[in-house]
C-alpha positions in Angstrom: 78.6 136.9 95.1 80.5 138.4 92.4 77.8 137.7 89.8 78.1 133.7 90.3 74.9 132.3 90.6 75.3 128.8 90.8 78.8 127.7 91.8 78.2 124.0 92.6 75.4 122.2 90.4 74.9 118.4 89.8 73.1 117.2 86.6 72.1 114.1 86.0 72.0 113.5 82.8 70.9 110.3 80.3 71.6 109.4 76.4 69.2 107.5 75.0 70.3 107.4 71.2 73.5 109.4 69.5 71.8 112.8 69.3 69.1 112.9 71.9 70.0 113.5 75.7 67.7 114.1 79.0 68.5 116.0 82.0 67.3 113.4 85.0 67.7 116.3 87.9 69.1 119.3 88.1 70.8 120.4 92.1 71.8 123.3 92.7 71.5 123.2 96.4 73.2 120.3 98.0 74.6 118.3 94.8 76.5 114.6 95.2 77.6 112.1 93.8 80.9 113.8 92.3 83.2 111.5 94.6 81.7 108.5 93.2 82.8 109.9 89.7 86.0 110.6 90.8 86.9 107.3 92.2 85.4 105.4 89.0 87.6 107.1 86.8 90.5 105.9 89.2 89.1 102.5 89.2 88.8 102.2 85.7 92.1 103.9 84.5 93.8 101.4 86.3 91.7 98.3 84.8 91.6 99.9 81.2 94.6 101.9 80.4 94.4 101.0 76.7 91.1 102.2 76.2 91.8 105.4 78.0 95.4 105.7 75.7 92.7 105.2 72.6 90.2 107.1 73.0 89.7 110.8 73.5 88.7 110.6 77.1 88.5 113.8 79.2 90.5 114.0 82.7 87.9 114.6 85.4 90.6 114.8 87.9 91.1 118.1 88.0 87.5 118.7 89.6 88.4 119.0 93.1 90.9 122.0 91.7 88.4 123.7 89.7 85.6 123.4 92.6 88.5 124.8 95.3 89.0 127.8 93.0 85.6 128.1 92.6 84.7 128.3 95.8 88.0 130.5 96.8 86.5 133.0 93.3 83.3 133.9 95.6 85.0 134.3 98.9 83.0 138.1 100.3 85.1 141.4 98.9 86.5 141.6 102.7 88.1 138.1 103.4 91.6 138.6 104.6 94.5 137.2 102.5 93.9 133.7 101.0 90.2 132.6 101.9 89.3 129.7 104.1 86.5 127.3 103.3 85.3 124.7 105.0 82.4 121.9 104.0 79.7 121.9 106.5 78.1 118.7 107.0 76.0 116.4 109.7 78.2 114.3 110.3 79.2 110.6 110.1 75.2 109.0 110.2 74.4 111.2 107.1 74.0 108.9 104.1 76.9 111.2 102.1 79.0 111.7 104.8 81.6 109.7 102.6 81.4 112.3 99.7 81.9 114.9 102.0 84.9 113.4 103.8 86.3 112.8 100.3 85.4 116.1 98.8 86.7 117.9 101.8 90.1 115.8 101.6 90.6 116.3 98.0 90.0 119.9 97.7 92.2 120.2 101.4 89.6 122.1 103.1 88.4 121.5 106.4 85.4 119.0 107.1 83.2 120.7 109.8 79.6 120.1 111.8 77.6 122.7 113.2 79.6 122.4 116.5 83.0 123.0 114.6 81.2 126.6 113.9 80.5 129.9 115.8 79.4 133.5 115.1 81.0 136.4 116.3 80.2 139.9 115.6 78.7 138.4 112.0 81.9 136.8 111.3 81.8 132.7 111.3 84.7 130.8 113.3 85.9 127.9 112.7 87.0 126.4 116.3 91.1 124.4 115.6 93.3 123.1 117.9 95.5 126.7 117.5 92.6 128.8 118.4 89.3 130.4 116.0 89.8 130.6 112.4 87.7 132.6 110.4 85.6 130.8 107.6 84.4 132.7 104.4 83.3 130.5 102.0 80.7 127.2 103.2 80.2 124.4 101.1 77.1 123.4 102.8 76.0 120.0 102.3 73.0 119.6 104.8 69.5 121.3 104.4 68.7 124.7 105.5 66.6 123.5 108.4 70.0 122.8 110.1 71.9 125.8 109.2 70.9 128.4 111.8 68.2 128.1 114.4 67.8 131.7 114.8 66.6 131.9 111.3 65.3 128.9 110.8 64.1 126.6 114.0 64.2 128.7 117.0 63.2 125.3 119.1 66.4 123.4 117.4 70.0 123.1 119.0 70.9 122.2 115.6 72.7 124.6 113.3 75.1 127.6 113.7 73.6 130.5 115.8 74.5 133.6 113.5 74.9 132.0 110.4 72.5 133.8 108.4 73.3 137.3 110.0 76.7 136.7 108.7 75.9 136.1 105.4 73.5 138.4 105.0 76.1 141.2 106.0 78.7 140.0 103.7 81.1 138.2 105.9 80.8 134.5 104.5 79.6 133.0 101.1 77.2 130.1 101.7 78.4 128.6 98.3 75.3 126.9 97.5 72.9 129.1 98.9 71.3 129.9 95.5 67.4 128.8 95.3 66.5 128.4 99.2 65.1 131.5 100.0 68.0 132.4 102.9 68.9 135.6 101.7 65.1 136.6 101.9 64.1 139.4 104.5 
């Protein structure tokens, strides 16, 4: 959307002298390991103040702002008013689960599985205690296999029925969607 390509990408990167650097892993599709980042930066600040007052250390707090506006930049042309995202994940037994309760805490967007989510007339729902709430922009953070089983595994009760109609007509932004082969026909 909106000629952003690749909103959310993780690099792992190593140094192995002053001048030369190599890219471990590049991922655009479900990228973590930001919230670990985040919290060691805390950590540290607070054990090593002095070094952080002497050296020329950038702030990597402002991350969950920059992803939020990010994801709020590539919200589809019709989203009413301020878009809502939400991060999409399986839930508590996933490995990252963590990151995404973090992530989704941080940037103040909703944390939701599958079963949070609905599809109606190509527009995704968000089910709240105050009624459905549209959802334009998903931070997914599981693999496609369990983002729609109409598209993907008609034999699964996994996923959100609709999903990929909706984005394919323009109603929500699967934000890292780029390289998976969903938009396809």
């Amino acid at each position: 959307p909106h000629d952003i390509y690749v909103p959310i990408a993780g690099i792992d990167i190593v140094r192995v002298d002053a001048d030369t650097f190599y890219v471990l892993e590049d991922n655009a599709r479900t990228p973590s390991g930001v919230s670990s980042m985040l919290e060691d930066r805390e950590i540290m600040m607070l054990l090593f103040p002095e070094l952080f007052s002497r050296m020329k250390v950038a702030p990597v707090d402002i991350y969950p702002d920059e992803l939020l506006a990010t994801l709020a930049s590539i919200a589809p042309a019709n989203a009413p008013g301020v878009p809502t995202a939400a991060l999409l994940t399986p839930g508590p037994y996933n490995s990252a689960y963590y990151e995404h309760s973090f992530l989704a805490d941080r940037l103040g967007i909703e944390l939701v599985e599958s079963t949070d989510l609905f599809v109606d007339n190509e527009v995704v729902y968000m089910r709240t205690t105050q009624g459905p709430q549209r959802v334009d922009v998903i931070y997914r953070r599981l693999d496609d296999d369990f983002l729609d089983p109409l598209a993907f595994r008609p034999d699964s009760a996994l996923g959100v029925p609709g999903l990929i109609a909706a984005y394919r007509a323009g109603n929500v932004t699967l934000a890292n969607a780029v390289g998976t082969g969903i938009a396809d026909d």
